[in-house]
C-alpha positions in Angstrom: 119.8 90.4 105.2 120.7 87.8 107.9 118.2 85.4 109.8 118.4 87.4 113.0 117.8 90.2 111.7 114.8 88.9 110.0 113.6 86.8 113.3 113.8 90.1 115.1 111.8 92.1 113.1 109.3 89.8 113.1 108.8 89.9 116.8 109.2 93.6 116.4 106.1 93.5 113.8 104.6 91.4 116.4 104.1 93.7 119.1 100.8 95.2 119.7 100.4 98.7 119.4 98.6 101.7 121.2 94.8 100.2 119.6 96.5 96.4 121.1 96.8 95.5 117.7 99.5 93.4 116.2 101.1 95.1 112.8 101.8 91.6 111.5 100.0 88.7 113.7 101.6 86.2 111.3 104.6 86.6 109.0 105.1 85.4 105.7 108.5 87.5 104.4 110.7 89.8 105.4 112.1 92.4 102.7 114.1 95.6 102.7 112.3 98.7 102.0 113.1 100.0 98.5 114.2 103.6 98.3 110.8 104.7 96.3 108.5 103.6 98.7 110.9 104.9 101.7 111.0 108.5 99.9 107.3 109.1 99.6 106.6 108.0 103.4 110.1 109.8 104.8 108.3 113.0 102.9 105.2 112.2 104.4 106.3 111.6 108.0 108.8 113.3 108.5 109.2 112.5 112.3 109.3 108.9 111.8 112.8 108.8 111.5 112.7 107.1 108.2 116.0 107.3 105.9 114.6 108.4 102.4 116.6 106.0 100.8 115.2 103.1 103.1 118.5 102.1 104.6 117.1 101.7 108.3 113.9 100.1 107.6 112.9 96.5 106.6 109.5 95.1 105.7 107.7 92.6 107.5 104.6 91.2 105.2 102.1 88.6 106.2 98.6 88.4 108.0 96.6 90.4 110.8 94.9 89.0 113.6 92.0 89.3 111.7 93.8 87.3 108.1 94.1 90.2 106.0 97.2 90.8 104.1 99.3 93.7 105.4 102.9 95.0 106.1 104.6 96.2 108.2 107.1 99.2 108.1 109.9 98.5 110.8 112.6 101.2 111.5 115.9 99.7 112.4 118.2 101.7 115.4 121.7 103.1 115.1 123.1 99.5 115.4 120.8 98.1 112.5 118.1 96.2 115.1 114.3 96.5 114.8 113.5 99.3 116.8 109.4 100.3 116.2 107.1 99.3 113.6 106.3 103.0 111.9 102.6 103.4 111.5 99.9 106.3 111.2 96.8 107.2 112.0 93.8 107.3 109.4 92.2 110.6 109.9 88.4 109.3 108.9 88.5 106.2 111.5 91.0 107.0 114.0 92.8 103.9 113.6 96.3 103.3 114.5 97.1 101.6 110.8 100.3 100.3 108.8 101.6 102.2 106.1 100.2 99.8 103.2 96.8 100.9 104.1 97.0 104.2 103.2 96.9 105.2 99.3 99.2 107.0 97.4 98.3 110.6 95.6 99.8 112.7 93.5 98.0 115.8 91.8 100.2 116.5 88.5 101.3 113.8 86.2 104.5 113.2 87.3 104.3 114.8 90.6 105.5 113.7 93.4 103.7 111.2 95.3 102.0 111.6 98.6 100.6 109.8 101.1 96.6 110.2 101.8 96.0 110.4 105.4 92.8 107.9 105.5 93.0 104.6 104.5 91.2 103.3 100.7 88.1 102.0 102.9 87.7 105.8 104.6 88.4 107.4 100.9 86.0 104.9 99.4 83.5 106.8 101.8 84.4 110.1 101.0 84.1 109.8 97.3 81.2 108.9 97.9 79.7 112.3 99.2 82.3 114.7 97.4 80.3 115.3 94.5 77.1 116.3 96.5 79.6 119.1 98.2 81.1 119.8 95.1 77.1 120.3 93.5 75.9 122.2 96.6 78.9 124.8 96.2 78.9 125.5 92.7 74.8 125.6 92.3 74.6 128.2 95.6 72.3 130.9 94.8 72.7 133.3 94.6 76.7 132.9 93.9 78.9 133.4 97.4 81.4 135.3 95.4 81.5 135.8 91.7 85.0 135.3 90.9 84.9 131.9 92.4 82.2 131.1 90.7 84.7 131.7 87.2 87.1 129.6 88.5 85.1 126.7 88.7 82.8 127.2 85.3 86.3 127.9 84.0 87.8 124.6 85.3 84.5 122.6 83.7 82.9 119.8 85.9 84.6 118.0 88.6 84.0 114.2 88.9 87.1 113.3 90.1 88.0 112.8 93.7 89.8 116.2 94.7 90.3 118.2 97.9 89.9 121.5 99.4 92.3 124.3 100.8 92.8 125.0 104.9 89.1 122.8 105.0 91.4 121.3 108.6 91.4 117.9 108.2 92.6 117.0 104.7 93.0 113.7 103.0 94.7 115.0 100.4 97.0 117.1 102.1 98.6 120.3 100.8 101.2 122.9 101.4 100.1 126.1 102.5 101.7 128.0 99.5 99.7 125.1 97.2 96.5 126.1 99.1 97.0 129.9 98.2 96.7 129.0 94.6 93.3 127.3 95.4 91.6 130.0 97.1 90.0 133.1 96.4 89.3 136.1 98.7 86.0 137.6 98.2 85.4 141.7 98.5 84.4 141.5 102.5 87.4 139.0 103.4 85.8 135.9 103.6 88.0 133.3 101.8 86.3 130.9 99.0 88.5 127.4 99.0 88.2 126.3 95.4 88.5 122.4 94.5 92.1 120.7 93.4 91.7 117.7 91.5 93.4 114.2 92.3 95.4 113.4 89.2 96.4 109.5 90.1 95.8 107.4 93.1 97.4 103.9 94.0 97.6 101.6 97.0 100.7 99.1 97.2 100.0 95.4 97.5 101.7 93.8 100.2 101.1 90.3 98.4 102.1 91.4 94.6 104.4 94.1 95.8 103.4 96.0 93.0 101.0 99.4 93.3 97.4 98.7 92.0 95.3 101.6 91.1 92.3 103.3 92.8 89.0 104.6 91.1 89.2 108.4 91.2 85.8 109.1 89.6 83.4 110.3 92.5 80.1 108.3 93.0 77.2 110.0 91.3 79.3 112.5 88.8 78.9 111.9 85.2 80.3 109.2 84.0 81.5 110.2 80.3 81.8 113.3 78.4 78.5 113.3 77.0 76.9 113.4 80.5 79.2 116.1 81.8 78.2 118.4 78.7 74.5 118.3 80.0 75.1 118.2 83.4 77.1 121.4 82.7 74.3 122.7 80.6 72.0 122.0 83.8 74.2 123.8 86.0 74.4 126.7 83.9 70.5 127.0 83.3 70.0 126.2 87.1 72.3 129.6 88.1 71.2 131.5 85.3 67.4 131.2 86.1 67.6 131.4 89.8 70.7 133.9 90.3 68.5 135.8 93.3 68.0 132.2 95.0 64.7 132.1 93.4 63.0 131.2 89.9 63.2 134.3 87.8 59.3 135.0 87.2 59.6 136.3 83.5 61.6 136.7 80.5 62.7 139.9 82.0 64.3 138.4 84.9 66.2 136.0 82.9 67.8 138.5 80.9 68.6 140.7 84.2 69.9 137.5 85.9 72.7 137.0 83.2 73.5 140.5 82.7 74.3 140.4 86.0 76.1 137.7 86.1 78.2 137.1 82.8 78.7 141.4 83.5 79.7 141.3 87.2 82.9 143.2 87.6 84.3 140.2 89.9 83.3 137.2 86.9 84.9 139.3 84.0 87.9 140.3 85.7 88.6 136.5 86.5 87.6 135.1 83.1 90.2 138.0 82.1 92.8 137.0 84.3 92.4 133.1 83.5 91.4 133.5 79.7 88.6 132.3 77.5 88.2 128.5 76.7 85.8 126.3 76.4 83.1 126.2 79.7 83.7 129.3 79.5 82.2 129.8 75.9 79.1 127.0 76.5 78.5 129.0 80.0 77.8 132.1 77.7 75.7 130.5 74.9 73.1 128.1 77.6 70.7 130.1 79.0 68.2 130.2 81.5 64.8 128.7 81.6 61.1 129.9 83.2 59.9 127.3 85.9 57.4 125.6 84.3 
């Protein structure tokens, strides 16, 4: 890479954008994109213009106007010159950001990797309040629909960061044929969106150049396998003694309440369909509990 070439990104790093922010207020190195990087974000933004193999893009890294590290993403025209710096918006704080800032997902090991669409500060915030959604929709009583319900005892507790199908807005973006798999149509049409775990997350380092990883665990979930066991066991006393959306008021009740729900026609056809394993087995064997 020659000095003008370099000098002129920099200025085009420079520029202020559409928030009158500077990508890069000071420069410290200018590097070529490698073809990793430049394949996840050509995936992920699509209209950029981005080469997958990160021929017409060079990186600019250095300093904001307010001294945090950053980088800059600069696509390069027909004739190799700087043309834009290629940036995105974060979908939590509406910011006009650089590429760096937003964290990396994939949800299989091995998957491909995909770019969030909020920055780590605005995920940092929504892990935060995920498991409290997560709680609220798999406690609701009595169930919204029973065969959702099966999907999630089957999948056992959640404490990971994950993400919803056709919720709008996603920060962990699907496809709509990956959403299909994560939904479930109840018996008067409304559709239940079921959770998808993240497997791996990872934000790249403009000073290390290397990808550091995130904390997936979600604030307040349990934090080993001993405490998800008896949170489990909580959940599954807490639906199984107040299926009706009340306490059951005798010993009665409690038996009805489970025969209604490890019998509904709904739950057993989509343990059926999934097949037996282990939350499965433990939601059978807990029962409920009189309010004391």
């Amino acid at each position: 890479m020659n000095d003008s070439l370099k000098t002129a990104a920099i200025a085009t790093a420079a520029e202020p954008n559409d928030d009158d922010e500077a990508p890069v207020a000071t420069a410290r190195t200018v590097y070529q994109l490698s073809s990793s990087r430049a394949a996840t974000y050509a995936s992920s933004y699509p209209n950029s213009g981005l080469a997958a193999d990160g021929s017409n893009a060079v990186c600019v890294a250095g300093t904001d106007a307010y001294g945090e590290e950053t980088e800059a993403v600069v696509l390069l025209n027909a004739a190799g010159e700087p043309d834009k710096v290629i940036q995105a918006t974060d979908a939590i704080m509406m910011e006009t950001t650089n590429l760096c800032a937003f964290p990396e997902f994939r949800f299989e090991e091995g998957g491909q990797w995909r770019m969030c669409t909020g920055g780590a500060t605005s995920i940092g915030s929504y892990r935060g309040m995920k498991f409290k959604l997560y709680e609220q929709s798999i406690k609701a009583c009595p169930p919204p629909c029973m065969a959702g319900l099966a999907r999630m005892i089957h999948a056992g507790p959640v404490t990971k960061l994950y993400e919803n199908a056709d919720v709008g807005s996603q920060i962990f973006p699907m496809t709509k044929e990956e959403m299909s798999k994560f939904q479930h149509t109840r018996p008067d049409g409304k559709v239940v969106n079921l959770p998808r775990v993240v497997q791996a997350l990872r934000l790249f380092n403009p000073v290390s150049g290397e990808y550091e990883p995130l904390e997936l665990r979600l604030d307040n979930a349990p934090m080993n396998d001993e405490a998800e066991l008896l949170w489990f066991d909580q959940l599954t006393e807490h639906l199984k003694s107040n299926l009706h959306g009340a306490p059951a008021s005798d010993n009665d009740m409690l038996e009805f309440y489970e025969k209604e729900l490890l019998e509904s026609d709904q739950f057993v056809h989509q343990v059926v369909q999934m097949g037996e394993n282990s939350w499965i087995q433990r939601f059978r064997e807990v029962k409920g509990k009189l309010k004391q």
